[in-house]
N, C-alpha and C positions, 0 to 999 in steps of 0.2 A: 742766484738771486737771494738777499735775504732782505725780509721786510720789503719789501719795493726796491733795494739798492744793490749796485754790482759788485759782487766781494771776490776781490783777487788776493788768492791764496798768496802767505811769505812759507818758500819751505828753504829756510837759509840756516843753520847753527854756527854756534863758535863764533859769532860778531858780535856787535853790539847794533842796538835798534832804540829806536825810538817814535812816539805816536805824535805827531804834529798835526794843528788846528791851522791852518793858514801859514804854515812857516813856523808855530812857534810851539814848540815845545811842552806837550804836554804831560808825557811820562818818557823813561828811558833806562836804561839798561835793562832792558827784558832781553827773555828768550824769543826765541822767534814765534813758537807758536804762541806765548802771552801778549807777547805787542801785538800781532795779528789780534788776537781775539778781545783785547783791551779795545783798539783803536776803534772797529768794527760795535763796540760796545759801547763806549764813549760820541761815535756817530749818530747811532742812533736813538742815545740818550741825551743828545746835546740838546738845554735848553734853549740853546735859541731858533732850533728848528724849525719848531712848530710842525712837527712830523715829516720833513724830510732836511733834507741838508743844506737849507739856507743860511745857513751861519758859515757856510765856505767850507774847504775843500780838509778833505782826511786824507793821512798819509803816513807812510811809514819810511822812517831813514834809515838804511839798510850802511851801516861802515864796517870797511874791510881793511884790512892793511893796506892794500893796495887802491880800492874805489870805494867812492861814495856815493852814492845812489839813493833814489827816490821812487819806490814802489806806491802807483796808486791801491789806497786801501777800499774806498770808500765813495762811492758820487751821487748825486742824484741820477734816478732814473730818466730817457729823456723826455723832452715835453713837461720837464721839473716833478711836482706834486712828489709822489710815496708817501706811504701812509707807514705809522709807528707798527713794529709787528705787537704791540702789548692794544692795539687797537683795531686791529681786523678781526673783527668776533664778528661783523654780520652774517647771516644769512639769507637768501632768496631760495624757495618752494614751489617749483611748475607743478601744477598738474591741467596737461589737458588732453582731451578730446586727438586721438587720430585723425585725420582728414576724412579715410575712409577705411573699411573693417582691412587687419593686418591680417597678414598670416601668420606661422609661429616664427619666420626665418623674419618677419620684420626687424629693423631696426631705428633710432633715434639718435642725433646726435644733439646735443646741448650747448647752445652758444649764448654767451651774455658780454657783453660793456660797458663801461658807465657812461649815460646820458651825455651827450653829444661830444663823444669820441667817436672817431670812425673803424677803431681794429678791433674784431669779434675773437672773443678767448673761449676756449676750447674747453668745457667741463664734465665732469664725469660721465658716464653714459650711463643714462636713464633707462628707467623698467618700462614694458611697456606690458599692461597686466587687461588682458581683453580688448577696447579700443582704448583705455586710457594711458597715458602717459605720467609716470612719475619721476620727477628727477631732484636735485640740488646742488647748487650752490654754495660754498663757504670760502668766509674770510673777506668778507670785503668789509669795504669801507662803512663806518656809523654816516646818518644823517646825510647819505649819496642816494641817488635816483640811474637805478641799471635797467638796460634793458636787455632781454632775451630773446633767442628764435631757438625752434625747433625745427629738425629738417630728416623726412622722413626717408626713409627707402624699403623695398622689400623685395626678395629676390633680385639685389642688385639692380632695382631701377626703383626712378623716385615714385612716391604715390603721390595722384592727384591731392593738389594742395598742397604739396610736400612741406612746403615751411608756414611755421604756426609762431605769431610772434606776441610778443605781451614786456610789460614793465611791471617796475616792483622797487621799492623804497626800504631802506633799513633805517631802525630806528634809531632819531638821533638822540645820543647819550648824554651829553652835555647842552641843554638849552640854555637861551642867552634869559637871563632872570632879571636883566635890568627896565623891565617892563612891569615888573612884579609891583602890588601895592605894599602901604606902611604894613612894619613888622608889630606882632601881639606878641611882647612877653609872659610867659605864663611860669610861676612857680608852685603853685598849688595844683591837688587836683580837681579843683572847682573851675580853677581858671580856665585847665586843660578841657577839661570835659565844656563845658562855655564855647570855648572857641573853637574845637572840632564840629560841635555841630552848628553853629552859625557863621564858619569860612566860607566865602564864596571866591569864585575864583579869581586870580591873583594874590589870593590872600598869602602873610608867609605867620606862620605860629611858629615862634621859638620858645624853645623850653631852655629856660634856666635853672641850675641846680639839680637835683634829684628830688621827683615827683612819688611818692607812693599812692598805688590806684588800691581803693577800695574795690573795684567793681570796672567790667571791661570799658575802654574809651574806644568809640565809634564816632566814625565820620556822619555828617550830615546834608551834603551835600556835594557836588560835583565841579571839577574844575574845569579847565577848558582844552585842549592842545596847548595852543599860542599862550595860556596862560591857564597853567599848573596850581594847584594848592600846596604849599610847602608847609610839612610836620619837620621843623628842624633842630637841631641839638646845637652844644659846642663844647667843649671844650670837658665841663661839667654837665652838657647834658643826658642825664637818663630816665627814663621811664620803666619803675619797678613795681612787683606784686607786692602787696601790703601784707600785713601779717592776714587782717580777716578777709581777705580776695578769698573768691569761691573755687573750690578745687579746680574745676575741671572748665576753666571759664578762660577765651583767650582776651591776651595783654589788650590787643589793641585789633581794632573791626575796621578794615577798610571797606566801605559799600558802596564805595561810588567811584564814576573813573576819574582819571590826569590827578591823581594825587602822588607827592614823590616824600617819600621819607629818607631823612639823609643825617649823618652828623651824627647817629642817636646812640644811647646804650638801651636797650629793649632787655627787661630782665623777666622771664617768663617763670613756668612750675620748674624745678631742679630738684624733683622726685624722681627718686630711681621706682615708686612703685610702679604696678602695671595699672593701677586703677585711675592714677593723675595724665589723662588723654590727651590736655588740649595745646594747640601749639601757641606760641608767643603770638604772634601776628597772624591773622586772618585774612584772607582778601575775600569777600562773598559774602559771606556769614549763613548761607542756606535760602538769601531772598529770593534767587532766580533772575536777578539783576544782571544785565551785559556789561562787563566792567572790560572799557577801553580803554588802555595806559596806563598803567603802576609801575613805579620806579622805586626800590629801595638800596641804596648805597651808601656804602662809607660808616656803615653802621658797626653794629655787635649784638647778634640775637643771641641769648641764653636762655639754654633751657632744654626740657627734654623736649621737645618739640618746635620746630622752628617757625616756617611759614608754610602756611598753606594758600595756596592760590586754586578756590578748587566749588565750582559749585552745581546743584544739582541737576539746571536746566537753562542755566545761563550762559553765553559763551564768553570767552575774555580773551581781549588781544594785544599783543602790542606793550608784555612788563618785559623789563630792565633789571636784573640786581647782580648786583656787580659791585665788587669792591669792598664785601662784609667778610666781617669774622663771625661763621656759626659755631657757638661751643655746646653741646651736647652734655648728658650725665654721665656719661661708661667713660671707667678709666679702659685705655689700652691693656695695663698688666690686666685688671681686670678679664676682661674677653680674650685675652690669649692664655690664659692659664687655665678660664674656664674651657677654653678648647682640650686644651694639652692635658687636661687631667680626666676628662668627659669619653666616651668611646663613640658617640655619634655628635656630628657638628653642630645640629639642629636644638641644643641644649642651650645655643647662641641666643633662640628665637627672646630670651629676655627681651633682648632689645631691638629686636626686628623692627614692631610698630613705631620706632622714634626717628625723626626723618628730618634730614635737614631744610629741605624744602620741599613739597609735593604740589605738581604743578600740572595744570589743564591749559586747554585753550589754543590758542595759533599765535605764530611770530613773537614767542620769547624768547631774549638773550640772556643766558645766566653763564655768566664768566669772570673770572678773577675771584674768587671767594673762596676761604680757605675753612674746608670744613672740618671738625674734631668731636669725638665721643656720641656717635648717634649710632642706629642700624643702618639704613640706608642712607648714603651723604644725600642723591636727589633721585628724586621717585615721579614717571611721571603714570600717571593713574586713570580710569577707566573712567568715564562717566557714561551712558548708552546716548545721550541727549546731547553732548560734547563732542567736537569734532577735534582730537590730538594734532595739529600738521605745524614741522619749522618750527620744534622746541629747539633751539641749541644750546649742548653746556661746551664751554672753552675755556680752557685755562683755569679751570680748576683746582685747587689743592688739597686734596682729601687724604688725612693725616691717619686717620685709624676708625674703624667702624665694624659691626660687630656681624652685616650682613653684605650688603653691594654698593660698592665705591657709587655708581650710576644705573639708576634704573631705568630703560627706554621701556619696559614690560609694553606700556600700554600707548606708546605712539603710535597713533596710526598710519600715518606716513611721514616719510619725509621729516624722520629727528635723528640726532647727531648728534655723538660725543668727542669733541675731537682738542687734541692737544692736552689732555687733563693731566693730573698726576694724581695716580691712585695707591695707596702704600695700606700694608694691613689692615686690608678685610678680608672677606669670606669669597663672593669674587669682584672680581675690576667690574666688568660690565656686563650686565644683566639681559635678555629677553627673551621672557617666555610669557608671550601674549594671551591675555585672560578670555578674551574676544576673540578678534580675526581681522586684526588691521593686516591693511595692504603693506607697507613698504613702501621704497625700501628704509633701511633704519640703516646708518652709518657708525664705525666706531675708526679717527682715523687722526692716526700722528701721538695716539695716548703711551705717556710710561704707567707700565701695573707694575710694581715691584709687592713678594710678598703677598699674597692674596692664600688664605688658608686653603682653600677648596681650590679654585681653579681662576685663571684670567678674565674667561668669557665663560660666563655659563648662557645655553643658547636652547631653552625648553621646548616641549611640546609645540612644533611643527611652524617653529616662526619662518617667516617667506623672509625673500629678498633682502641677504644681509652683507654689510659689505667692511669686511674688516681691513683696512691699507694701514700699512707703514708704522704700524705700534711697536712699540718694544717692550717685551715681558721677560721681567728678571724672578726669578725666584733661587733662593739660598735656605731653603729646604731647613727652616726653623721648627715644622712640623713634618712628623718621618711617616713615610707611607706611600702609596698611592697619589699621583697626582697628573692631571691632563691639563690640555690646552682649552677646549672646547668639551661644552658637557649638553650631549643633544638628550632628550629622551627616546625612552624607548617605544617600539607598538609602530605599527603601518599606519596610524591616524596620523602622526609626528612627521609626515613627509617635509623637506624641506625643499624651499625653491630659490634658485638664482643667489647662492654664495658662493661668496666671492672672497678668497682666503688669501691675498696678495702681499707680499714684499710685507711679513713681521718676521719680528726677532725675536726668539727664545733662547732664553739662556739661562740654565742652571745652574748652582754650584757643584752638584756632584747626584750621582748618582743613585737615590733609595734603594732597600735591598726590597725583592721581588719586581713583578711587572711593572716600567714602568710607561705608562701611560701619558706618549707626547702627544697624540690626537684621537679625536675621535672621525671617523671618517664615514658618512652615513653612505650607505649601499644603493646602488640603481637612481643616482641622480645625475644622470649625463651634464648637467646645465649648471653642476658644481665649480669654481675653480680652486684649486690646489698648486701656486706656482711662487716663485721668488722667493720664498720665505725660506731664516735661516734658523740651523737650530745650532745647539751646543750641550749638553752629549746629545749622541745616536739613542732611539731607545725600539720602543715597541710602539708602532702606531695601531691604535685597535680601530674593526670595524663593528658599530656599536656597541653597546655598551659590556658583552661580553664575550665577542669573538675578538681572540687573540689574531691581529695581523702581521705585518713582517715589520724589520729596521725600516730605518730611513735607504740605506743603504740598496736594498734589498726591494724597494718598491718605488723608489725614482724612477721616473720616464717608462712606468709599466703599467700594464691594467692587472696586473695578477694580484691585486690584492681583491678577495673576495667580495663578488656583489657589487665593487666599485662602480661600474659603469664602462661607457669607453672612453671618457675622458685619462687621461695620461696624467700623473702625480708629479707634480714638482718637478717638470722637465728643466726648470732654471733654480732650482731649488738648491741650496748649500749646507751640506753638514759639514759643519766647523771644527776644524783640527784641536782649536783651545776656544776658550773664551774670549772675545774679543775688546773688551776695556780696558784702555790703559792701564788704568790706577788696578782692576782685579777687585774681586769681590768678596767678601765671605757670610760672615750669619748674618742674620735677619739684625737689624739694630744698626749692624754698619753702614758707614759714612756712602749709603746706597746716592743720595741725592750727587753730588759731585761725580761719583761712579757710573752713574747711565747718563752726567752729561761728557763722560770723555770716552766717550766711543771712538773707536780707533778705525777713521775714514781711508786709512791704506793698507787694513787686514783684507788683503786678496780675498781670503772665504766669504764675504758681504761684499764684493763689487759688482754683482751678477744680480738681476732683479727683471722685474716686469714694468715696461713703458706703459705709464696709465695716464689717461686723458688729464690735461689741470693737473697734475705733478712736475714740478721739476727736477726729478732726482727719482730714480729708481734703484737706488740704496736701501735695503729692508730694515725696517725699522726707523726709530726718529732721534734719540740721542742729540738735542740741539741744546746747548748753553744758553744760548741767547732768545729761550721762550723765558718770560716772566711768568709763574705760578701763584696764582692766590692773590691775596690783597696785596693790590701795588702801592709802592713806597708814596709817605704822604709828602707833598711837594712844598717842604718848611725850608728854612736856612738851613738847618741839620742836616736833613735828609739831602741836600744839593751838596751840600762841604763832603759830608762823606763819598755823595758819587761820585764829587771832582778831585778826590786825594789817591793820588797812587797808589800803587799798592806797592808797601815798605818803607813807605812815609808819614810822618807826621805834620801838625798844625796847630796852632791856634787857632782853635776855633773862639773864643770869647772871655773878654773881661768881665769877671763879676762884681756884680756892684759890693763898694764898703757894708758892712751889714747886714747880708746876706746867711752870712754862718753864725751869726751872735746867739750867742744861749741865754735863755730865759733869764732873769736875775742875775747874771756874771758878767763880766768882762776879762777880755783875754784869754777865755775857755771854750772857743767856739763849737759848737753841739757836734759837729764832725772827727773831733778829737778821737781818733783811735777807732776808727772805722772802718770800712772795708768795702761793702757793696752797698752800690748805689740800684735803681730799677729803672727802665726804659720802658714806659708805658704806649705803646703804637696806638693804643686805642683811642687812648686822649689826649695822645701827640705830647706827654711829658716826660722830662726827668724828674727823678724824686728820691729821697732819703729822709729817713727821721731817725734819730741818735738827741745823745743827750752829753750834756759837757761832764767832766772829771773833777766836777767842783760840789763841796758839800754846803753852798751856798741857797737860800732858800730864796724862788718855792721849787727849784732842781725839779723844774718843767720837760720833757720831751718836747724837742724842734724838729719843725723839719724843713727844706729847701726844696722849692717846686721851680723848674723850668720849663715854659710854656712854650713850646714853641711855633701855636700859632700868633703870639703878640711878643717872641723874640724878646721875652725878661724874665729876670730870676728874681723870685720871692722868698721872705721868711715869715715862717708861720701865715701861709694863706689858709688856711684852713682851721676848724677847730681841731685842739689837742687833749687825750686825756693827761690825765695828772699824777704823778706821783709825789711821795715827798724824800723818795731815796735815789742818790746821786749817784750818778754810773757814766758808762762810756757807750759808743755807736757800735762797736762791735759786728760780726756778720749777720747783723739784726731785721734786715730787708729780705724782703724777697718778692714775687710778681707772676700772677695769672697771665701769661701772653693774649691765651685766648679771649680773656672777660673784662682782663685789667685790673682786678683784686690785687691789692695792696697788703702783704702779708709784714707784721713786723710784732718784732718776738722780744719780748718785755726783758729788763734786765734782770739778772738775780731772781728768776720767780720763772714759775711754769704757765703765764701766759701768752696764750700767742692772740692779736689782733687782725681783723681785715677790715679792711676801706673802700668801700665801694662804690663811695658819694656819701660815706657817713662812717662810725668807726661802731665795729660790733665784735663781741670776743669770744672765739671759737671752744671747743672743749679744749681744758689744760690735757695737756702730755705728761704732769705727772715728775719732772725734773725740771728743780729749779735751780741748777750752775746756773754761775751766772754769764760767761762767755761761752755761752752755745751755740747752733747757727742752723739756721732757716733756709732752704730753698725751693722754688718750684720745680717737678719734673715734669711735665706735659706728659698726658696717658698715665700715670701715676699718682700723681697729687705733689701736695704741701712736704717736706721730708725734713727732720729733725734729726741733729744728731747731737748728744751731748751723754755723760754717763755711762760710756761704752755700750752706747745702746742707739740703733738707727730706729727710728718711728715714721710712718707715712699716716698722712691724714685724707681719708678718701669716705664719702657717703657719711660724713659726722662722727667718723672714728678715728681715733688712730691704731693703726696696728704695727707691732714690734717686728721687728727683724735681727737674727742671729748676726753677732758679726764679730770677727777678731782682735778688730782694729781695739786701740788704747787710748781712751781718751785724756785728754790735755787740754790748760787753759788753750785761750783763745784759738777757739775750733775755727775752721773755714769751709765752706764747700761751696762748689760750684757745676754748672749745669752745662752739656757741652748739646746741641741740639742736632748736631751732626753722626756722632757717635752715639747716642742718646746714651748719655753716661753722666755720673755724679761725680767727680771727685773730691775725696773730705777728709779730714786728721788735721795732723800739724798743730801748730801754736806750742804751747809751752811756756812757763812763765817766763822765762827770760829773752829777751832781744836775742842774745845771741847763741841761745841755746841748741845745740844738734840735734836737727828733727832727723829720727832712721826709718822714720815710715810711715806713707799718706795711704790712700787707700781708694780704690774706684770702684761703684757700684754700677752694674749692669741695670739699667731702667725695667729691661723685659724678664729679665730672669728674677732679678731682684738678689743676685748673688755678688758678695762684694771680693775685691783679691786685691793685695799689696801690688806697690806699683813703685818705678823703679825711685833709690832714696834722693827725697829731692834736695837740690846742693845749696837752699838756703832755707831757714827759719819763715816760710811763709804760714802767716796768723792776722788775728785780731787787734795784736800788742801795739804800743806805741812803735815802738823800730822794726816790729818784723813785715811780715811783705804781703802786698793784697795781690791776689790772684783773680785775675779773670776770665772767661771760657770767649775763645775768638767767632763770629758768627760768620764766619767762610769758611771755617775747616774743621777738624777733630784734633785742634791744638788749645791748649791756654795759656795763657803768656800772665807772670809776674816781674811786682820788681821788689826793691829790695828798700822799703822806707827812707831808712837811713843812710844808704851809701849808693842809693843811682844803678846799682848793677839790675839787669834784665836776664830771662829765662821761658825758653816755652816748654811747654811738658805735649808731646806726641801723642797720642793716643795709641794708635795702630801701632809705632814705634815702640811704645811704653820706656821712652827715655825724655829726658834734659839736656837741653841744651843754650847757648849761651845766645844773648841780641845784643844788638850796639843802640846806645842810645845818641840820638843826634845833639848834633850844637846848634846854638843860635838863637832867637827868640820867637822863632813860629809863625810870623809876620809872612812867611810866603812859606811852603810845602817845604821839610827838608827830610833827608834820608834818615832813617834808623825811628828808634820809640823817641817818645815825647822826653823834651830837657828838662826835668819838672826839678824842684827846688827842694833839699832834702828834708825832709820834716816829715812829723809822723802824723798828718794830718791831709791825707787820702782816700777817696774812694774812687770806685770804676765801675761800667757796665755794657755790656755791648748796646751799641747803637745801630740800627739798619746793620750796613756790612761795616763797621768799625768798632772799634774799642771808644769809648768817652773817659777821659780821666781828668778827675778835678780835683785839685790842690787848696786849701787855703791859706790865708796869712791871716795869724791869730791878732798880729798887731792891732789891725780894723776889721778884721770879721769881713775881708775879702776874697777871692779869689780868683783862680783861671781853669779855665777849659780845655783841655787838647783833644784831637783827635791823631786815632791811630789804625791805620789799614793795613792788616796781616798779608 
């Protein structure tokens, strides 16, 4: 099953294949396993589903020399419905009552359905901690009504009462808002602050333009269920700190329930000191208020601090957030340097206190949100007056952080991290309870790649913990000592009822001295230790400094000291090799791709433990098809790229006459001799500013904005500064993913600009060539390179970097997200000049090395070539201005090689890169999973569009 639907495997080579929507044709010549995993992809993403497969039947055409055949791919489940897997993030939380006092051999089993179905589904097995019962549920459906039973036994017969039954609702995500009253637009913050405290409900407050608050904005009153308060943004809207906002004061105060913030850019404190405390958004404020239903999506909170949902004596039920970008202050190099150069990890704690969201209460869902530069990504925390139960995080993507990807520390029962993706931190997921919550707490289906310290850290005597089906990668970036599970030490630290089932460990290679694959605590019969695979063998220890035996050497035995009489890993596998296709190596590499092609027919992971509510007892989770973080916004853009093959191009759109026109000239359109464009996800734009090759006055900066929630292209929508010297666009852009900061780098002069809903100019760097070039590295910063001299802009400085490379006119560089690398050099004054050497920077190390010579003149110049970084792999692909020829440069390869570009006019999908027109008046930038490249015609100051899918 995936997602609700039945997926029949294609295991055919050497044909050809094809993915059909009703008979027709929707991609082809794949390999087997790509059309499988296309079609199956494109099923479940198909717009006209509406979350299962109404839009007709998937399939795969399987041709042979000999036959032709028709593999079903894809169907709905029966009795129709299935639900999108990017949309089962519900949870449901039993807790009750035994019938009557258990023994300790009692048992419970867990059954739930959706409302008025009649077949009862099989879920985990629940704790049963004195006469209560603890259990959970996950993955269901938003905005559904399940019901559950519970069915007792003990000593093999049932107890009186035996089944205990109850219902339970998830929250639905999407309400219908055409019931909502007239919209207030507000652009000031009089307006703002006006109409947060006299919205009642129904009310919707849109914020136009970017607002600066003097002083924090709080709500005033309360909305309803059926009808919500909306704080909402667009396109341009944000809500930012003013210069005189008070330190330590947050952006915005939600105090009361059913409010939903949506649409918004939230711009909080972005001090790295430790004195600047407060987070952007609030929900509570300290009144002791019960705040029922908060919703925030679709947003972008920055700042060192995100949201807090959290208050002293009030309970809150029932928030939503989902669908944001958190950006944090800590660069990545930052906190891994400060590791690797530090001899205790705890040096980290800088940034401990900065939290991307910290959250109390019962029945939240936080999933899809892609976190970056905080300590903890989410925290949930301690109140003594607050009851923690049915937090869930899902689907997560936690990019880099300087403490624990997911905190449960202080759920009291029944919380769950499951499906996330956690990539360096200190560790994946956390609990060591400050209190003495019950249980159980879940961590299940998560990838941890990379975590400095360990996967799970599991402290001071937390109960009932049940870790299934995750996959932990580590490629051993920092050398040392390293475990899977870090219990504490002391007979207070007992632990009760874990549960260590079907994960995946997998290392690069092996540290010199002990190395520490588990920790395995002493005299707890009620432990389980089974399915789980590893790669190498090592030393599993019992506590924290009794050396125990291999893997090898203690499977299927009690002779590891103190263990109990439970038996180790009687279905447990040590792995001959690694098992990922693609292979793995340092911390930095193309890891995302690499843990999703787990390789489903390496014999050493076929062996696992049948566990209640799983379908698949395969250790670990390695699935392609979970969406992570902020999902794709649902524009023309966004749908053209889902629907374009992959190794095909398109026309995506005619641009209007006039569009590229430069200030005071004609036939010099401001694009002229450009390079990169930016793709803003946050405000759903395209965008570039450059300047025309004319010394025509007032030789203004333009820029070209593409909107694509109203699907038009503009010139000069926004205001420009000015200068009075005439230049060209050169590799002048560049782009905050996280925050949407608009970076662009002045011509002939050492300043560089950002935009953030207004234009402000950052410290010069100090070199003013005048073809230099700009790009953003995420966990790094802003990076310059011009003067044989690489500069990163981090915390309001720049700082220099050694580097060999030579510089030359019209520099390039580019940002590859995959490989987290830089690649930069090239240009030279002349078109057709022999470039003998580019050069790539390593993001994490910050160390740059020659890379293989590339076979054409890629630059800034009018005929040489723009280069772009592909956003599905550790490739970038250029072309060549003037004469049409294409090239992708490998990363992991470190070679060149040669693409075909297609015929035709783009009117319908065709094979190869885009037909584009030759002239030296181009730019590109990755879009969602595509290349965008626009062309113009200087004639009218028009252009075109294409899209291209690597």
């Amino acid at each position: 099953m995936l997602g609700g639907f039945e997926v029949e495997s294609v295991r055919v080579s050497d044909y050809d294949f094809a993915c059909l929507r009703n008979g027709e044709v929707v991609s082809n010549n794949q390999r087997a396993d790509k059309a499988n995993a296309e079609c199956v992809e494109r099923a479940l993403n198909d717009p006209d589903s509406s979350y299962s497969v109404k839009g007709g039947e998937w399939r795969i055409s399987v041709k042979t020399p000999d036959v032709e055949a028709a593999v079903i791919v894809v169907q709905p489940p029966a009795g129709g419905g299935g639900v999108s897997q990017n949309l089962d993030i519900g949870s449901i939380s039993v807790v009750s009552a035994t019938p009557e006092t258990p023994s300790a051999s009692a048992t419970a089993t867990l059954e739930y359905r959706e409302s008025g179905t009649s077949t009862w589904l099989t879920g985990p097995t629940p704790s049963i901690i004195s006469s209560t019962s603890y259990g959970m549920v996950w993955g269901l459906k938003d905005g559904t009504d399940y019901e559950w039973r519970l069915t007792y036994t003990d000593a093999g017969q049932p107890l009186d009462g035996e089944i205990v039954t109850g219902t339970a609702s998830i929250i639905e995500i999407d309400a219908d808002t055409s019931a909502q009253a007239a919209t207030t637009t507000v652009t000031t913050e009089s307006q703002l602050t006006t109409a947060l405290s006299s919205a009642s409900a129904g009310d919707i407050i849109q914020v136009n333009g970017r607002i600066e608050l003097t002083s924090t904005a709080s709500t005033g009153a309360a909305g309803t269920t059926a009808q919500p308060i909306y704080l909402r943004g667009n396109r341009d809207g944000a809500i930012v700190r003013g210069s005189s906002f008070p330190t330590n004061d947050s952006l915005l105060d939600i105090l009361h329930s059913n409010w939903v913030v949506e649409d918004l850019i939230l711009r909080g404190n972005e001090s790295t000191s430790s004195g600047n405390t407060e987070y952007t958004v609030r929900v509570g404020g300290g009144s002791g208020a019960v705040i029922d239903g908060f919703t925030l999506r679709d947003s972008a909170i920055i700042g060192k601090r995100g949201l807090l949902a959290r208050e002293t004596n009030g309970q809150m039920t029932g928030f939503a957030v989902y669908d944001n970008t958190f950006t944090g202050v800590w660069s990545r190099y930052y906190l891994a340097n400060l590791l690797s150069t530090t001899a205790d990890a705890t040096s980290l704690n800088v940034s401990w206190s900065d939290v991307a969201f910290r959250m109390t209460g019962q029945d939240h869902l936080i999933f899809n949100n892609t976190l970056s530069g905080y300590g903890d990504g989410a925290k949930t925390d301690e109140i003594t007056a607050i009851t923690n139960e049915n937090i869930t995080y899902a689907r997560n993507d936690i990019l880099w952080g300087g403490d624990d990807g997911i905190e449960l520390d202080d759920g009291e029962y029944n919380s769950i991290a499951y499906q996330n993706r956690i990539s360096n931190t200190g560790t994946g997921i956390s609990r060591q309870p400050n209190g003495s919550p019950t249980g159980p707490m879940y961590a299940v289906g998560n990838v941890l790649v990379n975590q400095f310290l360990r996967p799970f850290k599991l402290n001071d005597g937390p109960p009932r913990i049940k870790l299934l089906h995750n996959t932990n990668v580590y490629t051993d970036r920092f050398t040392g000592d390293t475990g899977w599970l870090q219990f504490g030490s002391g007979a207070g630290n007992a632990l009760a009822e874990l549960d260590h089932l079907n994960n995946l460990y997998v290392r690069a290679d092996t540290p010199t001295g002990a190395f520490e694959q588990l920790d395995v605590k002493p005299s707890h019969s009620d432990e389980q230790y089974d399915g789980n695979a590893y790669f190498p063998d090592g030393t599993f220890r019992v506590e924290d400094s009794t050396i125990g035996a291999s893997f090898a050497a203690a499977q299927g035995s009690t002779s590891i000291s103190g263990y109990g009489s439970a038996n180790f890993e009687d279905s447990g596998q040590l792995l001959g090799s690694q098992p990922f296709t693609d292979g793995f190596s340092e911390f930095g590499s193309d890891w995302e791709t690499t843990v999703n092609n787990f390789n489903p027919a390496y014999s050493g992971v076929s062996a696992g433990v049948t566990l209640p509510g799983f379908s698949s007892s395969t250790p670990g989770h390695g699935s392609a098809s979970i969406e992570y973080g902020r999902r794709k916004q649902d524009t023309a853009l966004s749908q053209a790229c889902d629907d374009l093959s992959v190794g095909y191009s398109i026309l995506f759109d005619d641009i209007p006459a006039g569009t590229f026109s430069a200030t005071g000239t004609s036939g010099f359109g401001f694009v002229q001799w450009g390079s990169s464009a930016v793709h803003d996800e946050i405000r759903r734009e395209v965008r570039y500013v450059g300047r025309a090759a004319s010394s025509q006055s007032p030789d203004q900066y333009d820029w070209f904005t593409y909107f694509e929630d109203t699907e038009t292209w503009e010139n000069n929508p926004r205001t420009i500064f000015t200068t009075s010297e005439p230049g060209h666009g050169y590799d002048h852009n560049a782009i905050d993913p996280g925050t949407g900061d608009h970076y662009f780098q002045a011509f002939n002069d050492d300043q560089v600009f950002k935009w953030d809903g207004s234009w402000s100019q950052i410290a010069t760097h100090n070199n003013g060539r005048q073809a230099t070039t700009i790009t953003f590295v995420p966990g790094l910063g802003l990076v310059h390179w011009g003067d044989n001299t690489l500069r990163y802009f981090y915390d309001g400085t720049w700082t220099s970097l050694t580097t060999s490379a030579s510089f030359q006119l019209h520099q390039i560089s580019e940002y590859n997200r995959h490989s987290h690398t830089m690649v930069y050099g090239s240009g030279g004054s002349g078109n057709d000049q022999t470039i003998t050497a580019m050069y790539i920077l390593d993001a994490d190390t910050l160390a740059s090395t020659q890379i293989d010579t590339p076979p054409a003149n890629f630059g800034a110049g009018s005929g040489q070539g723009v280069l772009v970084s592909d956003p599905r792999s550790d490739k970038f692909i250029g072309t060549r201005k003037s004469n049409g020829s294409w090239w992708e440069y490998d990363v992991s390869a470190n070679s060149w090689s040669t693409l075909t570009e297609s015929t035709g006019n783009g009117s319908t999908e065709q094979l190869g890169l885009p037909n584009l027109t030759l002239d030296s008046s181009k730019v590109a930038t990755p879009v969602y999973d595509c290349t965008l490249w626009i062309q113009t015609d200087l004639s009218d100051e028009s252009g075109e569009a294409w899209l291209y899918k690597h």
